[in-house]
N, C-alpha and C positions, 0 to 999 in steps of 0.2 A: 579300400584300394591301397595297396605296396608304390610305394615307389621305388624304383631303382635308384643308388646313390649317386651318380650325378645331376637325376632328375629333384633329389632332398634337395642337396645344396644349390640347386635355381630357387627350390620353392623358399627355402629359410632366407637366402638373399633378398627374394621379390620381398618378403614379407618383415624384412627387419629395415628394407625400403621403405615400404610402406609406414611401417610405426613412425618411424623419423621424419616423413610426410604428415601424420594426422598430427604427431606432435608441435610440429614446429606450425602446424597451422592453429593448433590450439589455441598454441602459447602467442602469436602473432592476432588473433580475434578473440578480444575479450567482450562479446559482448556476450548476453544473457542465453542461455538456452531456452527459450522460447514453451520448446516442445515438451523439455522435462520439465517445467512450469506447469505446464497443461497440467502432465500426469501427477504431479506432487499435490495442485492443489486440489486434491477430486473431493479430500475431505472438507476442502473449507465451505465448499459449498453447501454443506448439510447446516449452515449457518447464513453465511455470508449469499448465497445464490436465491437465499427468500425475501423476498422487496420485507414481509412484516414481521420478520423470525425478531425473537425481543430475547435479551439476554434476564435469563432468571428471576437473581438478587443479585442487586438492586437490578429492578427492573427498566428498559428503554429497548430500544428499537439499536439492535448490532450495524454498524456501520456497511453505508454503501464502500465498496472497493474496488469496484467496475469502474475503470478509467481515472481511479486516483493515480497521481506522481507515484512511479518506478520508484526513485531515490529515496520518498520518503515512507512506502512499504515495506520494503529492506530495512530502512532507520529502526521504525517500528519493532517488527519482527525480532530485531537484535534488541530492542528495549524489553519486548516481553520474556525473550530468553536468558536478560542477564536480572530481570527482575527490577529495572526503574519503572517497568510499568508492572502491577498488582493485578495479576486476574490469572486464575486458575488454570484453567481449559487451555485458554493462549499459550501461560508457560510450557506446558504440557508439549504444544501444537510447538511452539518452537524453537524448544530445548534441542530439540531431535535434529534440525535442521541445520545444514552446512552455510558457510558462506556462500557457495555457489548455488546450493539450492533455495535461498531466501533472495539472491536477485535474478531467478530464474522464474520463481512464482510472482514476484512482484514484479517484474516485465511484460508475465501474462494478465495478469490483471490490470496493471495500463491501459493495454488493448493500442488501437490508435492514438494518438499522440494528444493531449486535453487542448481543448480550444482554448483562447487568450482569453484576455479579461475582458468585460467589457463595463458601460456603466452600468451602475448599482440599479435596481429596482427599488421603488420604494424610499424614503427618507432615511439616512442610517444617521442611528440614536449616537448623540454625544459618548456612549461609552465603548463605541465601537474604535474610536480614532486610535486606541495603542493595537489594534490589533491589525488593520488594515496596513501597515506597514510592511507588514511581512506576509499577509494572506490575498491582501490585492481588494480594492474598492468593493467588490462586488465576490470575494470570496476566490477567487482564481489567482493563484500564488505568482506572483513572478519568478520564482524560483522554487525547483523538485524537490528542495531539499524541506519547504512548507507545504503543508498538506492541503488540497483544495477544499475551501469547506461550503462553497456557491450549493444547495439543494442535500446539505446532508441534513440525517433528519437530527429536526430538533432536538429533541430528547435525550441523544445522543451527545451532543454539540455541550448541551448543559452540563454532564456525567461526565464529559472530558474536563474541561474548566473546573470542576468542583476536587475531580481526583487531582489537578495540577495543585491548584491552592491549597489542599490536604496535605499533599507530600505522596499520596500516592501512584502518581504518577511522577518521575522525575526529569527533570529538562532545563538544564542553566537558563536558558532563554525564557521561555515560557514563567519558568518559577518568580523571573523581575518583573513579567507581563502584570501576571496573574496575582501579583503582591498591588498592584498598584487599581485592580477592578475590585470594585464592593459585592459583597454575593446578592444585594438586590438586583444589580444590572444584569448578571450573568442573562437573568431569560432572555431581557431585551436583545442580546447579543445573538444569542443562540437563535432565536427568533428572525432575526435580519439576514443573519447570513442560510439559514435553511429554507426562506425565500425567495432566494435568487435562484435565475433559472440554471438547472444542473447540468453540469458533464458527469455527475456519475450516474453509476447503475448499480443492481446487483449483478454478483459475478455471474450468473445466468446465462447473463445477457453476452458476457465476454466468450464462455464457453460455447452460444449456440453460432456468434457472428461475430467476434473478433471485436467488437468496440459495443459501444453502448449505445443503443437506438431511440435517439431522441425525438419529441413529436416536434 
């Protein structure tokens, strides 16, 4: 289709309108794109979307991420891409990835919003008390910026701790935590808080229904 020139210059007006419309509405809503979340993380899930998918060497069971904390996704994400955290595959996975795309895919994975703490299950072992400060009684953080650890799996829980006190994981916080617990407690710990009843999921569950479907 030709336009005629005074019909161009409505169309380049309407549409240099427009730009200056989407832009400024951009630039005014910063929250997460939701949607390109969806689509970016299609690969995690050939990992992350199987309840018993186990990572390699060393071997445990890859972390639920259905309905963990946005904030602390993102955090993550920027740890395996600048290399405070050691694992292969990951840097790989989010090397590639922008700012806006790492708090796009961890806004999808949130899903709805994680329910509060509640009380613990269970007796929690004396070497849990430096950690509950920042993880919350029963493993449900008071804050996004800690990771919910209520029902993640054990195995998991242990290989995080073990990589912190190594040095191969890095984290100013965590590093003074994790200097002051003995590596006989770690199971106990690991053990207590992967007892408590869960807000996560696998991302599965986030991709077929928006949140994480709990019995």
């Amino acid at each position: 289709m030709k336009f005629r020139k005074p019909e161009l210059k409505i169309l380049r007006l309407a549409l240099l309108a427009g730009s200056v419309f989407v832009t400024t509405s951009v630039v005014a809503d910063n929250a997460p794109d939701i949607q390109l979340g969806k689509i970016l993380a299609y690969t995690c899930h050939g990992c992350h979307g199987i309840e018993t998918y186990k990572n390699t060497y060393p071997t445990y069971n890859v972390p639920k991420l259905g309905g963990q904390y946005a904030k602390y996704i993102e955090d993550a994400l920027k740890e395996y891409a600048n290399g405070d955290r050691a694992h292969g595959t990951m840097h790989a996975q989010a090397a590639t990835l922008s700012d806006q795309d790492r708090a796009a895919i961890a806004a999808f994975f949130q899903g709805a919003a994680p329910r509060e703490g509640a009380a613990p299950i269970g007796t929690q072992p004396p070497s849990t008390a430096l950690c509950v400060t920042c993880h919350g009684n029963d493993g449900v953080s008071f804050s996004s910026q800690f990771p919910i650890l209520a029902g993640q799996h054990r195995d998991y829980l242990e290989q995080a701790m073990r990589d912190y006190k190594s040095g191969k994981r890095k984290n100013a916080v965590m590093a003074g935590v994790i200097a002051q617990i003995k590596d006989e407690d770690i199971p106990a710990i690991a053990h207590f808080f992967a007892n408590q009843k869960s807000p996560l999921c696998a991302t599965d569950q986030i991709r077929k229904y928006g949140k994480c479907q709990q019995d």
